[in-house]
N, C-alpha and C positions, 0 to 999 in steps of 0.2 A: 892786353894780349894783342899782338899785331897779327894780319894779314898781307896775303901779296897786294903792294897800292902802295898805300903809302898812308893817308889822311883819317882821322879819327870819325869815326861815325857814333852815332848816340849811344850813349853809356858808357864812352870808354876806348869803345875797340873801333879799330879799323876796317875799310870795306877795299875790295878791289876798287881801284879805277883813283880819280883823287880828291871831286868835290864831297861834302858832307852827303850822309844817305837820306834821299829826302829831296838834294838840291836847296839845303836851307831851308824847302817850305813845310809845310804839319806833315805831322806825321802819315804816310799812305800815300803821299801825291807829290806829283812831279813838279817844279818849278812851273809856273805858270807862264806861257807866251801869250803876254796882253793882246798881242796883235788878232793872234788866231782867236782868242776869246772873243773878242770885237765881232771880227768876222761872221763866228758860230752865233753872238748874238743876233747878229743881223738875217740871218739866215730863218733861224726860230720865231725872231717877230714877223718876217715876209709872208710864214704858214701861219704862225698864231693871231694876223690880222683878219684875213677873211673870215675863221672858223669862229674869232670872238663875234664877229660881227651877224655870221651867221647863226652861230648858237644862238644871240638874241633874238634873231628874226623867228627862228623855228619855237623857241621858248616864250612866242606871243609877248615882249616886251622889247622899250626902245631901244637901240642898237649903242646909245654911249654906256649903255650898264653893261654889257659884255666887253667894251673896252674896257671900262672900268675894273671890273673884274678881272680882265688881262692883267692890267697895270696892277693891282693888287698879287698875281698868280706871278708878278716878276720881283717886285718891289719888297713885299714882305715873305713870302712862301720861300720865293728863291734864298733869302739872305740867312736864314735859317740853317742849320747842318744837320737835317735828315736826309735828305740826299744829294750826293754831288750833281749828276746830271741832269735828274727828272725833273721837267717844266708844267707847272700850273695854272690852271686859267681854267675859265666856262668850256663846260664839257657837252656836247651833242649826247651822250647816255643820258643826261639829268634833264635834256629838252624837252621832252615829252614829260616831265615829272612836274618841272616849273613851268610849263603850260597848264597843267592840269590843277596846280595849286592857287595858280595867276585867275584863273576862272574860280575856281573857289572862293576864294577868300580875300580876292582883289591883291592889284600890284603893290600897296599901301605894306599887306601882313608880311608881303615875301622879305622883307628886308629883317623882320622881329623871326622868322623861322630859322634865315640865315645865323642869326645869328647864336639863336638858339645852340642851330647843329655846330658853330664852331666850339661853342661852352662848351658841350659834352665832348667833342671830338680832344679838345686838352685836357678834360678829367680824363678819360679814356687813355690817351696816353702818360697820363703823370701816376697813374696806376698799373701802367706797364701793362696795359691789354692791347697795343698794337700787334703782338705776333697771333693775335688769337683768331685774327681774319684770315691768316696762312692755314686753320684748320678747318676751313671749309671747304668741302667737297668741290674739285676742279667741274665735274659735271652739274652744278647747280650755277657756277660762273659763268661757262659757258654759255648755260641756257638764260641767264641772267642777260647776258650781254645781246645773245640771238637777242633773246625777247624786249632789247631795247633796242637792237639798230632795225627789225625787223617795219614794229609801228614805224620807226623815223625814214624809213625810206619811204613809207605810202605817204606820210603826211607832208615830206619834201615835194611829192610829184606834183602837187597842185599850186606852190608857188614856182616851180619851174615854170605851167603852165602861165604864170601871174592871177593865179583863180586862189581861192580861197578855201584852204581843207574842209569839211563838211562837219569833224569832231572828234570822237573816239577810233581808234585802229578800224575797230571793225567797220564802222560807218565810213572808212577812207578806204577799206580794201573794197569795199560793194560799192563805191561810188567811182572808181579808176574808169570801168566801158563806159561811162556817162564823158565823162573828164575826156578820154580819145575822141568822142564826136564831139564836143564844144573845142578841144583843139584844130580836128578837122574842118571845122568853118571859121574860123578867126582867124585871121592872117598876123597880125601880131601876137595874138597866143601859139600860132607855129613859131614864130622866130624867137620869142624866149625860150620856148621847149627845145627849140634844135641847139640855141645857148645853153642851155641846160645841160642837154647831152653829149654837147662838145667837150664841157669842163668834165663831166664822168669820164667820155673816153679819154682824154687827156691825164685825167689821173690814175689811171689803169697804167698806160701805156710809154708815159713821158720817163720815168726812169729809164726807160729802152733807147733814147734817143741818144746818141752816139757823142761823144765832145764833152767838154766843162759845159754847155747849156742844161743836161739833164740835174746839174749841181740847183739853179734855180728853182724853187718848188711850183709843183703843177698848180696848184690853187693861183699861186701871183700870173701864172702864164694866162690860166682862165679869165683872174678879173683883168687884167690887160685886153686879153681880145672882146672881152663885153666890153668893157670900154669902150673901145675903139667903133664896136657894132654899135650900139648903141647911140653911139654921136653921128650915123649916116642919117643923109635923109629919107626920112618915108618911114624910120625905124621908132617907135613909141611904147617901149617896153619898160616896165614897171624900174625905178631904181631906187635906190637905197634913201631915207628920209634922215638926215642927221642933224642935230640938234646943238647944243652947247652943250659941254661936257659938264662943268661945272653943275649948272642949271638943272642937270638931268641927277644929281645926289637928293635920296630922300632919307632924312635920319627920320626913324622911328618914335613914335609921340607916346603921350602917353597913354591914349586911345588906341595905338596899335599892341602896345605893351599888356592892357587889359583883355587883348585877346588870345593870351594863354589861359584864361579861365579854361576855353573851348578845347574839348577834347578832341576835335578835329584837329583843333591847329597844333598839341599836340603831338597828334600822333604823327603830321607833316614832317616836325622836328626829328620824330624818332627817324623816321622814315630818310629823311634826308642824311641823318648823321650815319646811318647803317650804309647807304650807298654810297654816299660819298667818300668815307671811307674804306670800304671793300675796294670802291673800282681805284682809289688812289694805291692802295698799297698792294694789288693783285698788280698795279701798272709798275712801283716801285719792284715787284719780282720781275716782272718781263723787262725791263728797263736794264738791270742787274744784269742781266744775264746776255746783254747786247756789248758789253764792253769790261774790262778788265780792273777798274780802279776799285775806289773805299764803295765796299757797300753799303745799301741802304742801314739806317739806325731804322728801323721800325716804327719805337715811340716816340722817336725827336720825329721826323717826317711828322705822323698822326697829330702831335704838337704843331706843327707847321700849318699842317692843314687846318688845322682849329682856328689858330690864328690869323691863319688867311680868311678865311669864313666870317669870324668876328668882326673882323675890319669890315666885309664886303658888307653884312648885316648892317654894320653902323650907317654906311653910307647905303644901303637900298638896293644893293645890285645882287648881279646872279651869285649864287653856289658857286665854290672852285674847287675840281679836283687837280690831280695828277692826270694828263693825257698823253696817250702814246704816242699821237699824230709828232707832235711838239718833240718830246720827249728825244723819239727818235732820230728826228732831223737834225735835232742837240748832238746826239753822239754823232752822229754820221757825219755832221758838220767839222769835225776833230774837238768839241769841247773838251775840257779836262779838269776845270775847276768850279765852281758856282756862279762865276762873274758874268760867265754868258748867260745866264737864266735869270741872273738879275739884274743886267741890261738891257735885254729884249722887252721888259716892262716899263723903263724907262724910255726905249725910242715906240713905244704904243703909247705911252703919254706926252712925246714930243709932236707925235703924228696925228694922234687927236686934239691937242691944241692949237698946232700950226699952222694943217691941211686939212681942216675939217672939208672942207669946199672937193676935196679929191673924194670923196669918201662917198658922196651924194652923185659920182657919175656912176655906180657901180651896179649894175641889173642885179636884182633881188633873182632873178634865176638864175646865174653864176653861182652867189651863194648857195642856193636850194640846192643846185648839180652838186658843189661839196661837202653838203651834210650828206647825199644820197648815197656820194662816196663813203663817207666815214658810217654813213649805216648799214653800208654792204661788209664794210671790215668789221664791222661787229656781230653779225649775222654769221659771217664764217661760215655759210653750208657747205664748206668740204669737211668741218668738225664731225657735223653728222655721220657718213657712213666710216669717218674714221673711227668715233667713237666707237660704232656698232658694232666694227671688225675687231675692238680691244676689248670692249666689255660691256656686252648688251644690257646689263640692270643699270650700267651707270646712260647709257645711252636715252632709257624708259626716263630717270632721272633728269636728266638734259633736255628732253624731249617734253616733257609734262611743265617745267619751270619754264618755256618756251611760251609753250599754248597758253597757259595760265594767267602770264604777265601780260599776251596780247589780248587774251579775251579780259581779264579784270583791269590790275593795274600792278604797278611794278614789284610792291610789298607784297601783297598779297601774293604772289606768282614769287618771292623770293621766299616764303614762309612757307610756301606749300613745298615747294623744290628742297627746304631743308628737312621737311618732314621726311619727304619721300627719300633725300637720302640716309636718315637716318633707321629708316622701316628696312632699306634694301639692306644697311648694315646689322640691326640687331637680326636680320632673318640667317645672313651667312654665319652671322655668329649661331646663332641656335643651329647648328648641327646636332640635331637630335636623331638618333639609330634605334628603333622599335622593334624587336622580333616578338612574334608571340608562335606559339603551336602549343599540342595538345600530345602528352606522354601516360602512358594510362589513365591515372584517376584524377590527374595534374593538367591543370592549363594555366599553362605557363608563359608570364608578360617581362623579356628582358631590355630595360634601356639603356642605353650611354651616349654620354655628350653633354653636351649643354642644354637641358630641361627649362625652354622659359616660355610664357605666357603666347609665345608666337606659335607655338606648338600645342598648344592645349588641344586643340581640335581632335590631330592625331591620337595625342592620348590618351580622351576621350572615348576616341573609336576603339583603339586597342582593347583597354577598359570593357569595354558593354560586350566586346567580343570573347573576351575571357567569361564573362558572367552569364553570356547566352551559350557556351559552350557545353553546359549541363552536369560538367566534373563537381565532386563533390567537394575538393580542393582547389584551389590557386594561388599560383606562386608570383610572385610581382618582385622582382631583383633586378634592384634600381644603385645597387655598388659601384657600378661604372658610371653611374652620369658623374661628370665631374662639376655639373653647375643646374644646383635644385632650386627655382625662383618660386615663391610662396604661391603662386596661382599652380602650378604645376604639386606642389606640397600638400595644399588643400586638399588637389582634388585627388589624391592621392590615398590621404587619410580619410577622407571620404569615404569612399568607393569601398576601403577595407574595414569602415565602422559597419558602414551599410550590409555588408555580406559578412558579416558576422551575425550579425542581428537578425539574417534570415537563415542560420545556419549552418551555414560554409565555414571550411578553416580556410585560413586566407596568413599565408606566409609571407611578411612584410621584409624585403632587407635594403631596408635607406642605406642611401651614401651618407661613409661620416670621416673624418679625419684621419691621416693614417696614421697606423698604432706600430710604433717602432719596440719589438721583445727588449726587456732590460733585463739580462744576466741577470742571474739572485747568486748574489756573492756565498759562497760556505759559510756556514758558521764558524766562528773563530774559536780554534779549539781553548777549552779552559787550561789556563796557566799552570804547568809545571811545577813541583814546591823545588824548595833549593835545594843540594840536596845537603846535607847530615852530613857528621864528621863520623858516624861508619858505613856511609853509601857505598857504595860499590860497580867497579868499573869494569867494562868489557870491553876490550881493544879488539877492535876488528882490522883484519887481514884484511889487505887489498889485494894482495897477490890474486890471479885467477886459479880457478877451481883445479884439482889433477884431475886428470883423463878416467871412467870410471868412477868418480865419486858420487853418483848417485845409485851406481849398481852396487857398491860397497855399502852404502848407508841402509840399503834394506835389510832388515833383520838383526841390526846391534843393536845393543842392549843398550839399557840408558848408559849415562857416563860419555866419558870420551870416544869417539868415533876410532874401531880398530882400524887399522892398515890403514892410517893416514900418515902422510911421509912425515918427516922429523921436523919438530917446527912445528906444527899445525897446533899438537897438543898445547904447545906453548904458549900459543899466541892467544888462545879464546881462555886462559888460568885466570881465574879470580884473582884480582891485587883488592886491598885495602886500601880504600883513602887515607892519608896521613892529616 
């Protein structure tokens, strides 16, 4: 079949215009401009350098394992076809998690957890449960996400300072007015702080800045001016400790492997595999929805992420998810294909083998400024009263997975949040309607809706109020609930064993199936015999009746009807069958 064009497109038929559809390359995507890919690569490693580096510092471990991890979130993640654009690496959500696992269980276990979570993360998607994290409530993510950048911006404020966070969320939010007066007398703890704060405002604000310069990302503009600050004289502020990259791989032994016995370590694994995964593929939806190409594959991604994970496990380094930060700067850079996301791992392992020596002029409180960033974009308090104004139980929701995560720890706070939203969903499902009153000798209990276990209480009281009513009867017409759950059933049958037993009639009428009437066919009349060779035949007239033939018909004699017009006699005459 042809079209106006001219040139064949796949399967056959032709498209307007006249190269192949596609531009020769797979299906869904456009011919690929290597140049611009370059580009976008280079773009995504400029953002994904400080934040690997950083993630490290904030995650209490040495700084080439975040590169590493970069390198692995370009190298294997990227090359992969779960998603075209979105870029992976050490995520500042997880900082706070592999901080608090790195204290636990020492730097040694993190590499056997890693790797743990990427195992499960490929069984997970080769069993096609990657779309199953799109079934979680937006308002537990949300509160997910607050209740991770929330910790991470307290715990950043004290390496802005170059001071040393004091431990848990809460003991860094009650230690901050301390932290203000130990900044207020140090002179080089003011000049990291206001380096700190420079790189915040900077990345607030530098998109705004007018020209192709807002194209450069804020994070490189930051470590450039610490840089620079940092090398005057009189300026002695903490910078970045870097190591050999190589040097810095620890494969897992077989002493760290023995400590899967431990159900702590365990439960790390689960732990990591649930988050890491949520916040990767809740990022593959936002990612999606920022540009127009192939979208995400779901269980290839989750696959990806597995695999990326595995690797990092082998070699010692951090957890990788999907990050927005990155992600984003991908499209907006014009990527279009995968090559820039798995380039930009490649020049983070160019730039840690070649320039390690650039990496160590870099203030630790640069970095600190942009995790403080990226835990402010995760916090989102303008979510809050937005939620509030859409739907205040999912907001209660949002709000409780919040607190929960900063007072405990991040699972814990993610399992309470999924409770809770499951409690606010089974309550609007139970729409349950109770009237009762009292009609002479009757008191009478009507329900309908959906009858379950969340409503017992109501029931209950309806219940005891019909029975304290003092009627000698009661009626309980339960037809209309369209949904009886056995806690509701029980107590049901209950209550009318019971008041029977003490005397009452007690009129029961359960909900039950509906009963569709089935016509009852006639009986079929018994069969006719055949007839006889002298049966006998009466031809009836069709003709219509004459005018008068029922006031004629009263009072003649049997036999033929008189004064019927000619003809008539005829037609009703006994014949003989032959």
């Amino acid at each position: 079949m042809k079209t106006a064009g001219g040139t064949k497109a796949a399967g056959g038929t032709k498209t307007a215009g006249g190269p192949k559809k596609g531009g020769g390359s797979k299906k869904g995507g456009a011919k690929p401009d290597l140049a611009n890919e370059i580009t976008a690569s280079l773009v995504v490693f400029l953002v994904a350098l400080p934040l690997c580096i950083g993630v490290a510092v904030a995650s209490g471990v040495p700084a080439e394992l975040g590169i590493i991890s970069g390198v692995i979130g370009g190298l294997v993640v990227g090359a992969v076809r779960g998603s075209t654009l979105q870029v992976s690496g050490p995520a500042a959500g997880l900082a706070a998690l592999v901080a608090e696992t790195v204290l636990e269980h020492g730097l040694a276990m993190l590499g056997v957890i890693v790797l743990g979570s990427g195992i499960l993360q490929i069984v997970l998607g080769v069993v096609r449960l990657g779309r199953m994290f799109q079934a979680i409530s937006i308002a537990v993510v949300q509160g997910m996400l607050a209740g991770i950048g929330l910790p991470l911006m307290f715990s950043q404020a004290y390496p802005m300072a170059d001071a040393k966070a004091p431990g848990t969320p809460i003991e860094n939010m009650a230690g901050i007015p301390g932290l203000f007066g130990d900044i207020l007398t140090d002179r080089q703890a003011m000049i990291a702080t206001l380096l700190g704060i420079a790189t915040i405002v900077l990345s607030f604000v530098w998109k705004k800045v007018p020209g192709p310069a807002k194209r450069i990302p804020a994070a490189l503009v930051a470590v450039g001016i610490g840089i620079a600050v940092a090398a005057l004289p009189g300026v002695d502020v903490k910078t970045l400790q870097v190591g050999n990259l190589l040097a810095s791989v620890r494969v897992p032994g077989a002493e760290e492997f023995a400590g899967l016995a431990d159900a702590a370590v365990i439960t790390s694994v689960l732990t990591f595999t649930v988050i890491a995964s949520a916040e990767s593929l809740f990022t593959a939806a936002a990612v999606d929805r920022m540009h127009s190409g192939p979208r995400t594959r779901y269980n290839t991604e989750l696959i990806a992420q597995g695999a990326g994970n595995t690797v990092a496990g082998i070699l010692g380094a951090l957890p990788i998810t999907a990050v927005v930060a990155r992600s984003s700067a991908n499209v907006q850079a014009g990527a279009k294909t995968r090559i820039s996301r798995t380039l930009h791992g490649l020049w983070l392992l160019a730039f840690a083998l070649l320039l390690p020596q650039v990496l160590a002029l870099i203030p630790i409180s640069v970095l600190a400024g942009v995790l403080v960033h990226s835990g402010w974009k995760l916090f989102a308090p303008e979510e809050f009263p937005k939620m509030w104004r859409q739907d205040r139980g999912e907001f209660a929701v949002m709000t409780v997975t919040t607190l929960v995560i900063v007072a405990t720890a991040l699972l814990e706070g993610v399992l309470i949040g999924l409770a809770a939203g499951i409690v606010l969903a089974a309550l609007r499902m139970s729409q349950t309607v109770i009237r009762q009153h009292v009609e002479d000798d009757t008191a009478k209990v009507v329900m309908a809706g959906n009858a379950t276990f969340l409503r017992l209480p109501r029931l209950i009281e309806a219940l005891e109020d019909a029975a304290a009513s003092g009627r000698p009867r009661i009626r309980l017409d339960l037809t209309g609930v369209t949904h009886l759950d056995h806690a509701c059933r029980s107590q049901v049958e209950e209550f009318t064993a019971q008041q029977r037993g003490l005397g009452l009639r007690v009129e029961l009428l359960m909900p039950g199936p509906a009963r569709t009437e089935v016509p009852v066919a006639p009986a079929p009349e018994p069969p006719r015999p055949a007839p006889g060779p002298e049966a006998e035949w009466f031809y009836l007239d069709t003709r219509p009746l004459p005018a008068g033939y029922e006031d004629r018909m009263e009072g003649h004699a049997q036999g033929y009807p008189q004064g019927y017009p000619e003809g008539y006699a005829e037609s009703y005459r006994p014949v003989t069958s032959r």
